[in-house]
N, CA, C and O atoms as a Maestro MAE file, in Angstrom:
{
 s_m_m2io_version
 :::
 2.0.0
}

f_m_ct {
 s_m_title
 :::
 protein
 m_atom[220] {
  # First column is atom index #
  i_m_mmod_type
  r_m_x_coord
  r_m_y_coord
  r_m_z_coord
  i_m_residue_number
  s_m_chain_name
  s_m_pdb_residue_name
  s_m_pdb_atom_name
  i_m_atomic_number
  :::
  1 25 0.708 -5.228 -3.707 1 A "UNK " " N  " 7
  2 3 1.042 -4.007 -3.033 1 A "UNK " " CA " 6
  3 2 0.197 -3.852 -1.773 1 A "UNK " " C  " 6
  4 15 0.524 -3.493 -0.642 1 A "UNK " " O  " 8
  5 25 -1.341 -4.334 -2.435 2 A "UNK " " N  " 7
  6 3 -2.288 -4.072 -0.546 2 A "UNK " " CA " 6
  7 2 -1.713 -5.137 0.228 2 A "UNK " " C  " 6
  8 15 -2.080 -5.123 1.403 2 A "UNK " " O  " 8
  9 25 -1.014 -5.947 -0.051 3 A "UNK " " N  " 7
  10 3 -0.617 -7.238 0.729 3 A "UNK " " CA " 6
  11 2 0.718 -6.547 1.723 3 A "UNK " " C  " 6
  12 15 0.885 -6.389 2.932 3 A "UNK " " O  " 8
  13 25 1.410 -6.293 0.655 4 A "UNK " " N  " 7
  14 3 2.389 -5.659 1.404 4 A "UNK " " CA " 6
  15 2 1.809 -4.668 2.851 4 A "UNK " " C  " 6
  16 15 2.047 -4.807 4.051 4 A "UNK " " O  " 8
  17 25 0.778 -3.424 1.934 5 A "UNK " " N  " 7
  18 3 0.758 -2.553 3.121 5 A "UNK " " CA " 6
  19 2 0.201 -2.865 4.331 5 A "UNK " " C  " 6
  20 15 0.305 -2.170 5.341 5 A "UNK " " O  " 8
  21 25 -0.603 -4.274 4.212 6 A "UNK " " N  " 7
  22 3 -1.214 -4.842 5.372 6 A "UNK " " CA " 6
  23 2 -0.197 -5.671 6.319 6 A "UNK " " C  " 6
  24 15 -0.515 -6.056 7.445 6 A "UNK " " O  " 8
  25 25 0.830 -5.855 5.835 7 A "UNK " " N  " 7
  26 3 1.742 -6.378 6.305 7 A "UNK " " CA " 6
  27 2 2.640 -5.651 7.284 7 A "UNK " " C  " 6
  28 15 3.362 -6.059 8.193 7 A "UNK " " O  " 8
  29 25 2.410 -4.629 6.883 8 A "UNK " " N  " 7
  30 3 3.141 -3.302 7.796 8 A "UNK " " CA " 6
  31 2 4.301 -2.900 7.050 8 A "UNK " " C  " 6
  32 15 4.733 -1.793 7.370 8 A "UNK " " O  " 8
  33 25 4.908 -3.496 6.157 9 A "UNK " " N  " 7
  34 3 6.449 -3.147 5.148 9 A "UNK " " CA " 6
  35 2 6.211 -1.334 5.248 9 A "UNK " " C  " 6
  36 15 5.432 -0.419 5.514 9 A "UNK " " O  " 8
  37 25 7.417 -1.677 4.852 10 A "UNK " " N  " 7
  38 3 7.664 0.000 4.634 10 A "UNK " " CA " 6
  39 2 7.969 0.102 2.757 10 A "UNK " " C  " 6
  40 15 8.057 -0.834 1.962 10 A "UNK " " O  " 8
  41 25 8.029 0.969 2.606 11 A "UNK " " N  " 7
  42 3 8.403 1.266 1.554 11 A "UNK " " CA " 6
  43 2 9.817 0.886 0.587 11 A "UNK " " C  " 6
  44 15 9.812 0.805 -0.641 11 A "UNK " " O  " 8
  45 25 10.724 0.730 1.272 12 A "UNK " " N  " 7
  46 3 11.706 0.277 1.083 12 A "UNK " " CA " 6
  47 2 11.714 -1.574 1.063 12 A "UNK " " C  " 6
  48 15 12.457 -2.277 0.378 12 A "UNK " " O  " 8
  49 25 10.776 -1.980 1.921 13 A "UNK " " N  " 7
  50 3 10.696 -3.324 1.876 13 A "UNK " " CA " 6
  51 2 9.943 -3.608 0.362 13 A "UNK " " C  " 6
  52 15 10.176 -4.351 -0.592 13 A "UNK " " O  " 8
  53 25 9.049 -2.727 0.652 14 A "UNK " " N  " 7
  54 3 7.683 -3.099 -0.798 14 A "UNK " " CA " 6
  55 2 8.572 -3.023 -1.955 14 A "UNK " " C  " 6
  56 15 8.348 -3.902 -2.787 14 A "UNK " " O  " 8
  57 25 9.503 -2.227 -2.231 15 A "UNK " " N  " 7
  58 3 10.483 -1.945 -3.423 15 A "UNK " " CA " 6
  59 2 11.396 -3.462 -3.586 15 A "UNK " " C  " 6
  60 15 11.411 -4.042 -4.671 15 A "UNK " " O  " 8
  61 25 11.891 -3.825 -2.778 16 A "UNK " " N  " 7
  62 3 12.735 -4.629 -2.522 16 A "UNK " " CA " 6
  63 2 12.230 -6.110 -3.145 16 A "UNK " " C  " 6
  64 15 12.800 -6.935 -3.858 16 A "UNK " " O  " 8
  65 25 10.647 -6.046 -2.427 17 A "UNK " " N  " 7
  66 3 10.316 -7.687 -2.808 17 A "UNK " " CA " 6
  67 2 9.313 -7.299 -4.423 17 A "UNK " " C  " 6
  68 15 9.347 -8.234 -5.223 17 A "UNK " " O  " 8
  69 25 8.867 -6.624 -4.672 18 A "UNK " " N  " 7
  70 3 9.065 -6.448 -5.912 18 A "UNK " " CA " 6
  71 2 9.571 -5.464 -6.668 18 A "UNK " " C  " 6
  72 15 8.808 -4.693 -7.249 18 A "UNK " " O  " 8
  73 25 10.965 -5.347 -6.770 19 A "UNK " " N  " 7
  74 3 11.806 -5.300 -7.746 19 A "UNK " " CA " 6
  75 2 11.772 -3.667 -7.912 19 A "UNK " " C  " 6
  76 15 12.551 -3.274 -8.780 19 A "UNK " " O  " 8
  77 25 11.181 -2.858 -7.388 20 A "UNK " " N  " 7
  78 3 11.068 -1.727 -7.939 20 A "UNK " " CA " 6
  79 2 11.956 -0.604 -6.895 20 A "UNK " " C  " 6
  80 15 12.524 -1.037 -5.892 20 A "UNK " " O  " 8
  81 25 11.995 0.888 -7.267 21 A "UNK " " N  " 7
  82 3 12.345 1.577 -6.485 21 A "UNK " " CA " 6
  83 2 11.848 1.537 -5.180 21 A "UNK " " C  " 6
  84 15 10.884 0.849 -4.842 21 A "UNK " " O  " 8
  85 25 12.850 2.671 -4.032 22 A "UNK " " N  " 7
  86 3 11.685 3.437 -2.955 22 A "UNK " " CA " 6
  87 2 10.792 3.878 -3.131 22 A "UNK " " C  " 6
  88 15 9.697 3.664 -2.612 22 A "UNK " " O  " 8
  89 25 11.127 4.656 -3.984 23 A "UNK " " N  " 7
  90 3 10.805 6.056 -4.682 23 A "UNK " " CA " 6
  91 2 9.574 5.851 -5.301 23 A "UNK " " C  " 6
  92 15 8.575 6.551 -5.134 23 A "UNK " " O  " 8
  93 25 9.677 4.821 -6.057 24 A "UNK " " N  " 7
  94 3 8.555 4.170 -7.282 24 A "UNK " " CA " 6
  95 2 7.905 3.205 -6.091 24 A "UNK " " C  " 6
  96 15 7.942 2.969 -7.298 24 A "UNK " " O  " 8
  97 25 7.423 2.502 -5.160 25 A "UNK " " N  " 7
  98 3 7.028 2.495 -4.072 25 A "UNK " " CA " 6
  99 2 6.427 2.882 -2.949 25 A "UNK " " C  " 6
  100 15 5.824 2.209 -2.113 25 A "UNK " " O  " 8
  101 25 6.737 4.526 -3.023 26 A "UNK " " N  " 7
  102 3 6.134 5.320 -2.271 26 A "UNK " " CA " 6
  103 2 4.748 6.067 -3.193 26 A "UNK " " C  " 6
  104 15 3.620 6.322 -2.772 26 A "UNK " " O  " 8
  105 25 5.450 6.333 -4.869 27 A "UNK " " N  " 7
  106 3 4.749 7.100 -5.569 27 A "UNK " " CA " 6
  107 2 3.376 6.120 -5.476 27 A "UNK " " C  " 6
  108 15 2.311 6.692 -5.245 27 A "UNK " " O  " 8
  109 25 3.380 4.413 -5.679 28 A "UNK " " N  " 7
  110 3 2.217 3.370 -5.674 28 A "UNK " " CA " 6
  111 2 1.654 3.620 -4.350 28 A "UNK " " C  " 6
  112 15 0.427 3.608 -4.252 28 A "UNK " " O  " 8
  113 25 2.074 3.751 -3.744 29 A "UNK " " N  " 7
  114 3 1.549 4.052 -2.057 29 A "UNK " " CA " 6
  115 2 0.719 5.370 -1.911 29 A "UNK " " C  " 6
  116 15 -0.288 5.366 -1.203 29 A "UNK " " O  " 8
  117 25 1.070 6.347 -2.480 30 A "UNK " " N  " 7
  118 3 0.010 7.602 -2.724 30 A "UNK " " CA " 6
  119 2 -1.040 7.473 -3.691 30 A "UNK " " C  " 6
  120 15 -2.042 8.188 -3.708 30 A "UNK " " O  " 8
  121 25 -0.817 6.641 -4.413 31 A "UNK " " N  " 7
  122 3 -1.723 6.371 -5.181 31 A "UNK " " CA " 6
  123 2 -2.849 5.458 -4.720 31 A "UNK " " C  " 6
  124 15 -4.038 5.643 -4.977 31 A "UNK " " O  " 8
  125 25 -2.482 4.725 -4.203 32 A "UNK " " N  " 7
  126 3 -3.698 3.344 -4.001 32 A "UNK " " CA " 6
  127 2 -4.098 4.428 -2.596 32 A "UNK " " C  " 6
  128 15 -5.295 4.207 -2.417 32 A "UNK " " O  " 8
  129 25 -3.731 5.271 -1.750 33 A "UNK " " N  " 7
  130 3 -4.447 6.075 -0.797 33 A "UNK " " CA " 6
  131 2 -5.051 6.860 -1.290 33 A "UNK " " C  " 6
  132 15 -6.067 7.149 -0.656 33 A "UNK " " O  " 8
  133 25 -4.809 7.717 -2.752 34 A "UNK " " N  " 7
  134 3 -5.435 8.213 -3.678 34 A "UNK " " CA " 6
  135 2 -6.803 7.635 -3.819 34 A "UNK " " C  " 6
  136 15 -7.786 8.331 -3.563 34 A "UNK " " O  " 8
  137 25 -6.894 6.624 -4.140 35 A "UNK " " N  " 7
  138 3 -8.049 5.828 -4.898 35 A "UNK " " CA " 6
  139 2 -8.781 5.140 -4.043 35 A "UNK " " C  " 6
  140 15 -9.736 4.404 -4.290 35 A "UNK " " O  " 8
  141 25 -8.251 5.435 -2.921 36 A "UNK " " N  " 7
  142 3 -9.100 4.493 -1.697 36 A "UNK " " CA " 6
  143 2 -9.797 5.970 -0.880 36 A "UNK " " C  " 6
  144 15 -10.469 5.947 0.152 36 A "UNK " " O  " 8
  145 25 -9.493 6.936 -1.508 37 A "UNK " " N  " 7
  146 3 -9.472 7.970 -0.512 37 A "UNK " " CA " 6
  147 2 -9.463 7.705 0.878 37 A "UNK " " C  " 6
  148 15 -10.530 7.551 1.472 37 A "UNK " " O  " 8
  149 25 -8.027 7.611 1.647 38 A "UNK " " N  " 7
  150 3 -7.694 7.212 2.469 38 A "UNK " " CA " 6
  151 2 -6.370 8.095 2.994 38 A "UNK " " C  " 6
  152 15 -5.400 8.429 2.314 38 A "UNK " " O  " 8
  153 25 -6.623 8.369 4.399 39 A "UNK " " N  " 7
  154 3 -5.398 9.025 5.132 39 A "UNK " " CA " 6
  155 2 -4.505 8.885 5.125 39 A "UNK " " C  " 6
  156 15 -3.712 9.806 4.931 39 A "UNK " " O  " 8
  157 25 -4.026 7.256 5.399 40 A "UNK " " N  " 7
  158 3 -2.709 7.142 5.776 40 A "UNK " " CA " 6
  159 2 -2.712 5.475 4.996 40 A "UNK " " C  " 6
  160 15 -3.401 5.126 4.037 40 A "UNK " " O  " 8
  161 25 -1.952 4.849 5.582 41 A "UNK " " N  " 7
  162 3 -1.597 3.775 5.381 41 A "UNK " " CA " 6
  163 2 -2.827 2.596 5.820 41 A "UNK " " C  " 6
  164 15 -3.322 1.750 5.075 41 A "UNK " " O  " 8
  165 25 -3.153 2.861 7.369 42 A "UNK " " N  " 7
  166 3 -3.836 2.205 8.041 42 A "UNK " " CA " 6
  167 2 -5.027 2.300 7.806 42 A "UNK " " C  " 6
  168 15 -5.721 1.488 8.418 42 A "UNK " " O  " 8
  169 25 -5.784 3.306 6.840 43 A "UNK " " N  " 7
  170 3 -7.134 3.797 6.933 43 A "UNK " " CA " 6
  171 2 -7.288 3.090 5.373 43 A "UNK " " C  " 6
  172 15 -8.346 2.562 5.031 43 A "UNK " " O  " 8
  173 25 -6.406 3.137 4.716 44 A "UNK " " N  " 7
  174 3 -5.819 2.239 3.246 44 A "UNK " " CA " 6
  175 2 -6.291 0.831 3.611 44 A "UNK " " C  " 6
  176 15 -7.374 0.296 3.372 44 A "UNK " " O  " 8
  177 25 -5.251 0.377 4.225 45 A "UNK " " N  " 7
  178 3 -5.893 -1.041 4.649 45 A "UNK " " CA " 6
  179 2 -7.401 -1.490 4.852 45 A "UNK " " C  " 6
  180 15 -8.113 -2.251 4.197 45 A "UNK " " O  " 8
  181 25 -7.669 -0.615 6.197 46 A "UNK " " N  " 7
  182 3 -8.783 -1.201 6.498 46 A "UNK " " CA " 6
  183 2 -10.440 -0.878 5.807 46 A "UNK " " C  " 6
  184 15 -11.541 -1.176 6.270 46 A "UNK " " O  " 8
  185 25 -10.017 -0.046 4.337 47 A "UNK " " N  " 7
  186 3 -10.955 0.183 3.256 47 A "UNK " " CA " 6
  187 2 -10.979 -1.294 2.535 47 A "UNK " " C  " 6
  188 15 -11.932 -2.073 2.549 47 A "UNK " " O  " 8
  189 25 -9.561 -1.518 1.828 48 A "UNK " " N  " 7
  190 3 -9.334 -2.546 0.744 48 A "UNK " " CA " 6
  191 2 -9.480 -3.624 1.851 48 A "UNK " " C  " 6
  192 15 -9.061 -4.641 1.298 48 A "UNK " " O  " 8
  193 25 -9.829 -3.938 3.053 49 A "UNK " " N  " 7
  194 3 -10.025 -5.069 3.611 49 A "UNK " " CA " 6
  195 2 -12.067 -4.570 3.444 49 A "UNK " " C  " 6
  196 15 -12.611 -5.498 2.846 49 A "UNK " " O  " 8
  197 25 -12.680 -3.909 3.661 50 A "UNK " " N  " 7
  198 3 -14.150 -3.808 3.654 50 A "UNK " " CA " 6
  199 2 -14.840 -4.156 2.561 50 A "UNK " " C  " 6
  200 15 -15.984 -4.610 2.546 50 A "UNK " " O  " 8
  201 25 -13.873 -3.860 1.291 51 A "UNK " " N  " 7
  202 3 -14.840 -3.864 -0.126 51 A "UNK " " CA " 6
  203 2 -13.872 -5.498 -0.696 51 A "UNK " " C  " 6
  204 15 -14.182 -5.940 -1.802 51 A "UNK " " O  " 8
  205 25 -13.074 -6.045 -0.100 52 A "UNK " " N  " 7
  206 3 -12.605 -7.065 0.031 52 A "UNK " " CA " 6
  207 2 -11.657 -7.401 -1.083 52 A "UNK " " C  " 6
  208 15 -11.578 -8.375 -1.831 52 A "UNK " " O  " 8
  209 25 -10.660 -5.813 -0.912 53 A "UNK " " N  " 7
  210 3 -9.588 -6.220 -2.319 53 A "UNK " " CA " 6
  211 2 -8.510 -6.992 -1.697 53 A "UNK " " C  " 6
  212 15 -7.692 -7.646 -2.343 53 A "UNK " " O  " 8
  213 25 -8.544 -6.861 0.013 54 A "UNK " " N  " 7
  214 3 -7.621 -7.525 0.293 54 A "UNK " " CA " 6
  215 2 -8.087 -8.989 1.427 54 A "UNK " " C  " 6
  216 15 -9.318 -8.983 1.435 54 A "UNK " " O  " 8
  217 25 -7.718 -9.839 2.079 55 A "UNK " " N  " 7
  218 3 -8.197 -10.896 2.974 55 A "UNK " " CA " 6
  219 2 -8.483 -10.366 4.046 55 A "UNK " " C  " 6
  220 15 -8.915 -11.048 4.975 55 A "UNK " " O  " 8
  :::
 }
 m_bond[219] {
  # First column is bond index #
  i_m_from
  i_m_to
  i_m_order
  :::
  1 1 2 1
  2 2 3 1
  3 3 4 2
  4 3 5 1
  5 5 6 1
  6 6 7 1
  7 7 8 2
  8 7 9 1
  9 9 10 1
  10 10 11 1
  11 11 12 2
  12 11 13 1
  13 13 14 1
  14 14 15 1
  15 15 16 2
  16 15 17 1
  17 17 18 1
  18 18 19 1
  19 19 20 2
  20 19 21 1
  21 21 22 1
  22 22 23 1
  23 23 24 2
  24 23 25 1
  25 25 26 1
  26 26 27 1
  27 27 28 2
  28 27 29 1
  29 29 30 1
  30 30 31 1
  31 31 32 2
  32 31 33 1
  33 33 34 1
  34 34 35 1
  35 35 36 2
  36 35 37 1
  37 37 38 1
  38 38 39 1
  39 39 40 2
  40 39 41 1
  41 41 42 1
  42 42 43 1
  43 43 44 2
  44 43 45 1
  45 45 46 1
  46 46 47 1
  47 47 48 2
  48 47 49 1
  49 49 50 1
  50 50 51 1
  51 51 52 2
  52 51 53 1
  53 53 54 1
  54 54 55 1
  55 55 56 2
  56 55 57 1
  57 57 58 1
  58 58 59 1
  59 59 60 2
  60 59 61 1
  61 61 62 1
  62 62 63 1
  63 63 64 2
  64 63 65 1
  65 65 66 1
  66 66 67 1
  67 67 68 2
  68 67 69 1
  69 69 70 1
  70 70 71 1
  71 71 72 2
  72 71 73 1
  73 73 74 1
  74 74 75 1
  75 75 76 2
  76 75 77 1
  77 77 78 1
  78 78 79 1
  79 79 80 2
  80 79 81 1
  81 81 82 1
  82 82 83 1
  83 83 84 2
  84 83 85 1
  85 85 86 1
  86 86 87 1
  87 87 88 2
  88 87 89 1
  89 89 90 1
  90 90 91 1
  91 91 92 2
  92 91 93 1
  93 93 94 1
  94 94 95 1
  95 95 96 2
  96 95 97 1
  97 97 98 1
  98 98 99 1
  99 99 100 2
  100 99 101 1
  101 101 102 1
  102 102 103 1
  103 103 104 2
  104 103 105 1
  105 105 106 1
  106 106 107 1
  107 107 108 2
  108 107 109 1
  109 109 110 1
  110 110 111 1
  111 111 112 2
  112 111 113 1
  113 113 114 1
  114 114 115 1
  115 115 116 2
  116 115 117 1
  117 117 118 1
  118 118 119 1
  119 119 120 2
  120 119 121 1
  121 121 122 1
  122 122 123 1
  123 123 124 2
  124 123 125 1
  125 125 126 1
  126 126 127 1
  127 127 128 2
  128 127 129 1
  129 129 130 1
  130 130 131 1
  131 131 132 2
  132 131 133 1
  133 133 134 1
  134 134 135 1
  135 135 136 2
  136 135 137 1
  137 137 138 1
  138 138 139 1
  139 139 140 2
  140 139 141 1
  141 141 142 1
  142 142 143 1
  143 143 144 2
  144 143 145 1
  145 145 146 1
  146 146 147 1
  147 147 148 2
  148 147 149 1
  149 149 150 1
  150 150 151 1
  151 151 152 2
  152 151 153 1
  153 153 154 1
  154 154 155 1
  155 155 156 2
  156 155 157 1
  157 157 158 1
  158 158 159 1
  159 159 160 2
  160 159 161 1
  161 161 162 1
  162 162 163 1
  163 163 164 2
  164 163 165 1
  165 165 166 1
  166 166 167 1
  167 167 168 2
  168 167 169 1
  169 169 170 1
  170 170 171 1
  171 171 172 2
  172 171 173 1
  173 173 174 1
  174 174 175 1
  175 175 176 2
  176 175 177 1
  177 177 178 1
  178 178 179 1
  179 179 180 2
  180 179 181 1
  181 181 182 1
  182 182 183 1
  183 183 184 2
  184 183 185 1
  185 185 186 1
  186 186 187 1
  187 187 188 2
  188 187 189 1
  189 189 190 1
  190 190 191 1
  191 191 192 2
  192 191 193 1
  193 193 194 1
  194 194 195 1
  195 195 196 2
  196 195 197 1
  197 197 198 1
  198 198 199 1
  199 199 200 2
  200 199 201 1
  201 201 202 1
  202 202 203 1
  203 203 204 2
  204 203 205 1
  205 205 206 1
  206 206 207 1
  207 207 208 2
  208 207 209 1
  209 209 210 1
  210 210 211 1
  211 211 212 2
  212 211 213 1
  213 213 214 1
  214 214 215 1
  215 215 216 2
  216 215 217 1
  217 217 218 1
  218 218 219 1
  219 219 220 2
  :::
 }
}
C-alpha cells in the first residue's frame, strides 16, 4: 500500500492492483495517515520513507 502511495496511484488504481474496493482503499489510506500522523498523502510518504517502511 506505501508502495503504491509513493507511486502517486490514486485510489482507484491501489484498489485495482490489489483486488480490493475504492472505497476499501481510501478507508487503508486514512488509516496508514492515521498512524503515520500525517496530512496528506505526501507528508505519508515522506514519514514511511524516514523510519524506512518504505525505499
Amino acid at each position: 500500500m506505501l508502495a503504491l502511495l509513493a507511486a502517486g496511484a490514486t485510489n482507484q488504481q491501489i484498489g485495482d492492483q490489489l483486488l480490493i474496493s475504492e472505497r476499501t482503499a481510501k478507508k487503508h489510506v486514512i488509516n496508514i495517515l492515521g498512524k503515520l500522523n500525517a496530512a496528506n498523502r505526501t507528508q505519508a510518504v515522506a514519514l514511511a520513507r524516514a523510519v524506512g517502511l518504505i525505499p
